[in-house]
Every structure is written in C-alpha cells, then in structure tokens.
C-alpha positions as CSV (number, residue, x, y, z in Angstrom):
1,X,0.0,0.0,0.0
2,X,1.6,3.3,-0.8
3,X,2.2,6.1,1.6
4,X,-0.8,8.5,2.1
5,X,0.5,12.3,1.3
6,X,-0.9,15.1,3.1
7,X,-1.6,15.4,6.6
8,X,-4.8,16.0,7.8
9,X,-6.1,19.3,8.9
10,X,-6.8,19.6,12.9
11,X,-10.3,21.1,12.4
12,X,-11.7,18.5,10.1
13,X,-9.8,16.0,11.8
14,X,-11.4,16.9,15.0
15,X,-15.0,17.3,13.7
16,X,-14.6,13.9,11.9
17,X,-13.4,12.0,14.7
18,X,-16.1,13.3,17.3
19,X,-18.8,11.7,14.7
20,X,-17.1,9.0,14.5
21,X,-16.4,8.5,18.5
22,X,-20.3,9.3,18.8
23,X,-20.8,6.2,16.8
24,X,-19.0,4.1,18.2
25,X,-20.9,5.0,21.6
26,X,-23.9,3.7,19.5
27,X,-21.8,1.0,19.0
28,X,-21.3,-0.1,22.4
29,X,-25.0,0.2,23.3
30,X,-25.7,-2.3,20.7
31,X,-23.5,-4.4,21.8
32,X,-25.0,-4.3,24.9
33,X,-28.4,-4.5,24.0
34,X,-27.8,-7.4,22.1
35,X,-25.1,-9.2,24.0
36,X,-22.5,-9.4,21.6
37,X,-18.8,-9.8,22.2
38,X,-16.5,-7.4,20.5
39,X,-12.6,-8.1,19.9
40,X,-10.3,-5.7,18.9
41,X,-6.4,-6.5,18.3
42,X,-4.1,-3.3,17.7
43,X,-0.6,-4.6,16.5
44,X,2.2,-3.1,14.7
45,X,5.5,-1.1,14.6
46,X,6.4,0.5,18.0
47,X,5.5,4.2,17.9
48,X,3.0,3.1,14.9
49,X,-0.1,5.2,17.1
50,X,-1.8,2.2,18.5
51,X,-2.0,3.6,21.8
52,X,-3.2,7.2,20.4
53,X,-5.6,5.0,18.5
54,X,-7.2,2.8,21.2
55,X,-7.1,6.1,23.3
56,X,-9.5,8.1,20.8
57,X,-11.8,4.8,20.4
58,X,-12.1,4.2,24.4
59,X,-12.7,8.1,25.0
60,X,-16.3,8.2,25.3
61,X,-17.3,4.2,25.9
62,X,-17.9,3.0,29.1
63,X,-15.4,1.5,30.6
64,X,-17.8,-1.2,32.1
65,X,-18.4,-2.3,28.6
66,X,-15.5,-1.1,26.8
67,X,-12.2,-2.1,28.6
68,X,-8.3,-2.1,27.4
69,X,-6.1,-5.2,27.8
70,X,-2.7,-4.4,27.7
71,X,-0.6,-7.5,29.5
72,X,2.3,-7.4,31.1
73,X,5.9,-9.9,30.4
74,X,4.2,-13.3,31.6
75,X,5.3,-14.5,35.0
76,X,7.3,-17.3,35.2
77,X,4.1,-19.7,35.9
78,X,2.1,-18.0,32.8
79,X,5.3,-19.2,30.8
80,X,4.1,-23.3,31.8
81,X,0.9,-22.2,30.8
82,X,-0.4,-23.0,27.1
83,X,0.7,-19.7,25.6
84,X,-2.9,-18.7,24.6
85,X,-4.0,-18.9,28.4
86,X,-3.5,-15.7,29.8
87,X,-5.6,-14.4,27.0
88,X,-8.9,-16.6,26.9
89,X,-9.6,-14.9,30.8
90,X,-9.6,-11.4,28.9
91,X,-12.0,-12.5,26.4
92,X,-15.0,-10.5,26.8
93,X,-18.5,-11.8,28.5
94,X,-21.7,-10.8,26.4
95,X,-22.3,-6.9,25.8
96,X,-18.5,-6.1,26.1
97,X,-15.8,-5.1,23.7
98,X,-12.1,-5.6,24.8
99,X,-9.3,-3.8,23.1
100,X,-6.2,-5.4,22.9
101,X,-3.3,-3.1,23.3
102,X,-1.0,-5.7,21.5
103,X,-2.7,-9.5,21.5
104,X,-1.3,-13.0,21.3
105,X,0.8,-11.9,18.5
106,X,3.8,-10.9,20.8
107,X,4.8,-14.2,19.9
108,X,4.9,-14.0,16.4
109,X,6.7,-10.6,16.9
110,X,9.4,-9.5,19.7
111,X,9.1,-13.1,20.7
112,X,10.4,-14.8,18.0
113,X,12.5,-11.4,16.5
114,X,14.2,-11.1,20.1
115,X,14.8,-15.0,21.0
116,X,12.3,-15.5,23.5
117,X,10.3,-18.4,22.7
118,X,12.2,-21.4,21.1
119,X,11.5,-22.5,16.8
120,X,9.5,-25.2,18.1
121,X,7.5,-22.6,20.2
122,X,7.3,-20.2,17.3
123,X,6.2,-22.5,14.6
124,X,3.2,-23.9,17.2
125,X,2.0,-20.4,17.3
126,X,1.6,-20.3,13.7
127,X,-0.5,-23.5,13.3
128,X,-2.2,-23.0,16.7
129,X,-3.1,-19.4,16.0
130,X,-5.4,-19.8,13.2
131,X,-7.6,-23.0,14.9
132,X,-7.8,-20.6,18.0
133,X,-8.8,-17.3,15.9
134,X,-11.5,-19.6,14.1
135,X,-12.8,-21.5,17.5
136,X,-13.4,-17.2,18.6
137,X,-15.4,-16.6,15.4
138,X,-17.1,-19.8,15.5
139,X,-18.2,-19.0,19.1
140,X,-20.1,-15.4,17.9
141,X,-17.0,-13.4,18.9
142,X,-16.7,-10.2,16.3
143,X,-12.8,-10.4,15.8
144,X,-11.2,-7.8,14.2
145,X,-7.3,-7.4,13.5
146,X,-5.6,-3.8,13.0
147,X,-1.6,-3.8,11.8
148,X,-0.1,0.2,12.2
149,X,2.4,0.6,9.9
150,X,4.7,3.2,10.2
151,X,7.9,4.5,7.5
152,X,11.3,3.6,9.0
153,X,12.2,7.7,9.1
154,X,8.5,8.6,11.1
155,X,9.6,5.8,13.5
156,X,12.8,7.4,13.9
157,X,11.2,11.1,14.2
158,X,8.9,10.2,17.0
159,X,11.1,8.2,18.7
160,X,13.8,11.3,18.9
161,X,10.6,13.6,20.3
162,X,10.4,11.0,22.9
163,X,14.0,11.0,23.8
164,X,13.4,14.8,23.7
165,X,10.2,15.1,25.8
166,X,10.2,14.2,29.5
167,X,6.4,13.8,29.4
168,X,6.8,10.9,26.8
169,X,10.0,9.6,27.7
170,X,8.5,6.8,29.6
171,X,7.0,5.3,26.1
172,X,9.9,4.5,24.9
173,X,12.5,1.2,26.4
174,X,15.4,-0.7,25.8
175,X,13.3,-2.9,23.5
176,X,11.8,0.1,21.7
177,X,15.1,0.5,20.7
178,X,15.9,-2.7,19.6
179,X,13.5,-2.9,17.5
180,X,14.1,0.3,15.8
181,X,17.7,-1.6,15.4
182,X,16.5,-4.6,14.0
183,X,13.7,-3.0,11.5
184,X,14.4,-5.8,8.8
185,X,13.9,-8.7,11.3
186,X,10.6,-7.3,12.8
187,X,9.4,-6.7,8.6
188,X,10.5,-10.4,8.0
189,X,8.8,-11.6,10.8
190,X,5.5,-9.6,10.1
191,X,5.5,-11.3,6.9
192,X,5.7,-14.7,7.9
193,X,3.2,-13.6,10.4
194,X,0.8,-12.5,7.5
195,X,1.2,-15.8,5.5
196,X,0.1,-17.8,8.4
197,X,-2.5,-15.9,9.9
198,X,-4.2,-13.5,7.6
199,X,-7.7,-16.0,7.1
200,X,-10.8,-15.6,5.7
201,X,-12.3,-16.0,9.1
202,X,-10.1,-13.3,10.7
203,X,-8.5,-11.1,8.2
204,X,-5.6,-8.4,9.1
205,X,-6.2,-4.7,8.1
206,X,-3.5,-2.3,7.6
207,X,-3.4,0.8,8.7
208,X,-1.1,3.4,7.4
209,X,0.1,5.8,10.4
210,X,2.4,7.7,9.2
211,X,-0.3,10.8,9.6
212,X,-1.6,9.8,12.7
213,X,-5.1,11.4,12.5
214,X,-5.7,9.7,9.2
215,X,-5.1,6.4,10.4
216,X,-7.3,7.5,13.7
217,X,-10.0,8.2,11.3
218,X,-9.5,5.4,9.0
219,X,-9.3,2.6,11.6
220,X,-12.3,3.5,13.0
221,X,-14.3,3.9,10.1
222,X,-13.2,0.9,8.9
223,X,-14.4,-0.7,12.3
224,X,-17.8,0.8,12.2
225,X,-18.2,0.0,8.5
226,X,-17.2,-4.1,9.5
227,X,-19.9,-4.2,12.0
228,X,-23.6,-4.2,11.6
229,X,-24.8,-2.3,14.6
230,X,-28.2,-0.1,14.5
231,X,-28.6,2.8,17.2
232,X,-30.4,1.6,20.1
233,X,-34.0,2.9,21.6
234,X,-32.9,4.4,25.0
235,X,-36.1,5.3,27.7
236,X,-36.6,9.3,28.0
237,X,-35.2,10.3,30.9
238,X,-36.3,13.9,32.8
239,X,-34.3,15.0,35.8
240,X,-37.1,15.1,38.7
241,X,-37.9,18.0,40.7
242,X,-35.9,17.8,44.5
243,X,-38.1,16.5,47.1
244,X,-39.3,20.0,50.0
245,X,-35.9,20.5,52.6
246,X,-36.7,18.4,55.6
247,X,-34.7,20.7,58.0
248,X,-31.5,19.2,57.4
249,X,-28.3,21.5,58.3
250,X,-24.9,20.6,57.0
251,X,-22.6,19.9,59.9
252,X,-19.6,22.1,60.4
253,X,-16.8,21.9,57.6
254,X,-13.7,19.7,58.6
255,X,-10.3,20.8,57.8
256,X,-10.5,18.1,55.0
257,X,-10.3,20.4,52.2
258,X,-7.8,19.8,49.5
259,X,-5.7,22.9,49.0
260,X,-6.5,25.5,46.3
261,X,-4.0,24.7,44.1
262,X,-6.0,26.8,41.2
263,X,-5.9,29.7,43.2
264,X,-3.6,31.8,41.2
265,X,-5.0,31.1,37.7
266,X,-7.1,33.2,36.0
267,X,-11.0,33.2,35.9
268,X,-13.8,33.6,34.0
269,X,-15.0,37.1,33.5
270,X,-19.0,37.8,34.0
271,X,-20.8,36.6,31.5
C-alpha cells in the first residue's frame, strides 16, 4: 500500500473523529443491547499510534463495557501455561468489547524477532493461532485485526521527540530501541506472520500511520463499516424535581479540604 501524502487538517480531523467516537458510543449500546462480544487486536510497529488509537476509540465508551487489555511480560508460571491462556480470561463476556493493546501476536513478533520463545515454540503459534482465531469466530466473537504501519524515518522522528520530551520519555524502552535496530527482522517476521494468519475468518487490516489522525480516522471507520450495529432505543429520561428541605443542616466543615491549588490562575470574567 503506498504512503498516504498530506496530513490532515486539525479542524476536520477533530469534527470527523467526534462523529465518528459518537458512533462508536452507539456501538457499544448495541453491543449491549444485544449481548455481543467485540474483539479488537491493535498490533504493529512501536511508535505506529496504537495507543493514540485505542485512546480516541475508548474516550467516550464505558469502561464497564469497553475495557483495554494491555498485558504485562508473563510470570514465570504464565510461561508453563499453554501460551494462549493468559488471553482466553480477557476474552470479553456478552455486551462487552475488549481492546487489545498488543494480542497474542507478541509471539509472532518481539518473541520470536528477540529469541524468547524457542523454533519449536514459534512454529506452534503459527498453526495454533489460526484453529484458536477460528474456534473465537465460530463461538459469535466479532474479531477484528488492525496492523499500524509506520515508515522507517516517522519511526525514527517520534522516537527522537520522545527522547526529547520528559512527558513521553517513559513510552519508549530498551526494547523500543531494539526494535528500531532490528527493523528488517521485525518486517521479515510480520511477513511470515501475515502468511500464516491473515484467514478468511479473521483477516488483518493495515493501517497506514504515518499521519496519525488519518489512520485514527480510517481505523475507525473501517471498524464501524465491519460491524452491523443499529442505534439503540434508550427510555426518555427527565431529571425530577428535589423533594421539599426536611430541616437538614450541613454539619460544620472539617479541615478536609484539599488545597487550592488553582488559586492563582485566572478566571472567567462575568458573562
């Protein structure tokens, strides 16, 4: 797929994505309604805008329905486990969506690119994956699979603003930089990754991220065009009138107050 040129505007971006973001709160109460289970897998290049991504889709969703699964390294007894295990108890219940901040696919990525899983570990995965991703779909689960690509120089850019920026530095690691070492490896591996597990059942969707509020806007789109959700009825509701004052008086204030930190900032003027 070639490179998308010309960055999106903020204004239209902005305008776009709050339509989109209000359907996707129509989304979820369709979901909920009907008791459907909704998985979403972001994957790709670090500092590809998954987490800016999954961000903007989670924004307005209730986070009892809507949650974000981002795991940890598994603990040493997770590693005896059959490697799919420590997934299956994230899968959503009826009328939820989980969004997988990175999925399974760590093993078909930094895994196998880095050396930790063994060949005979790796080429399970690959025939395992597909049976497992089919038995979801099979089951009703609504699978879809995003990959974030991102242009060798971006990468590089955004990486040097995080070096730069002591609010971001914590995004990027010692394997963040490996990987932005070993760029051919991690391509190789995504490709391998492709020929295995890119099925009918569960197809992978690239997203170009170079521009990071096109591919906001497109991967969401995209998500809302793949699903057929309708808006749901919700009852009318009217804020009631307060009941008469019984005579209740507020007991005196304790010194609990948290400190006006806002103090010294400037106000709003009469309107």
């Amino acid at each position: 797929m070639a490179r998308t040129a010309g960055k999106l505007r903020r204004k239209p971006y902005e305008e776009e994505l709050l339509r989109l973001q209000g359907e996707l709160v129509k989304l979820q109460e369709w979901v909920r309604d009907e008791g459907r289970r909704v998985v979403v897998v972001f994957e790709g290049r670090d500092a590809a805008g998954k987490g800016g991504t999954i961000k903007r889709v989670a924004e307005y969703l209730n986070p009892r329905v809507a949650r974000i699964v981002a795991l940890p390294a598994p603990t040493e007894r997770e590693r005896t486990q059959w490697y799919f295990q420590r997934y299956v108890e994230h899968l959503p219940a009826a009328g939820q969506i989980v969004l997988f901040d990175r999925s399974w696919y760590n093993r078909a990525g930094v895994e196998r690119v880095m050396g930790f899983c063994t060949q005979e570990e790796y080429t399970r995965f690959l025939h395992q994956c597909p049976i497992f991703e089919r038995l979801l779909v099979e089951d009703g689960v609504l699978l879809r699979k995003y990959w974030f690509s991102v242009s060798d120089a971006e990468q590089e850019r955004r990486f040097r603003d995080r070096l730069e920026d002591p609010m971001r530095s914590w995004k990027l690691s010692e394997m963040d930089l490996q990987s932005f070492i070993r760029w051919e490896e991690y391509s190789r591996a995504k490709d391998e990754m492709l020929v295995h597990t890119h099925i009918p059942e569960a197809p992978w969707h690239e997203v170009e991220s170079d521009d990071k509020r096109r591919a906001r806007i497109n991967m969401i789109s995209h998500l809302l065009s793949s699903i057929p959700y309708r808006e749901v009825d919700r009852p009318s509701l009217d804020l009631p009138a307060r009941p008469p004052e019984s005579g209740y008086r507020r007991m005196a204030r304790m010194d609990i107050a948290v400190p006006d930190a806002a103090s010294g900032l400037p106000v709003k003027g009469p309107t």
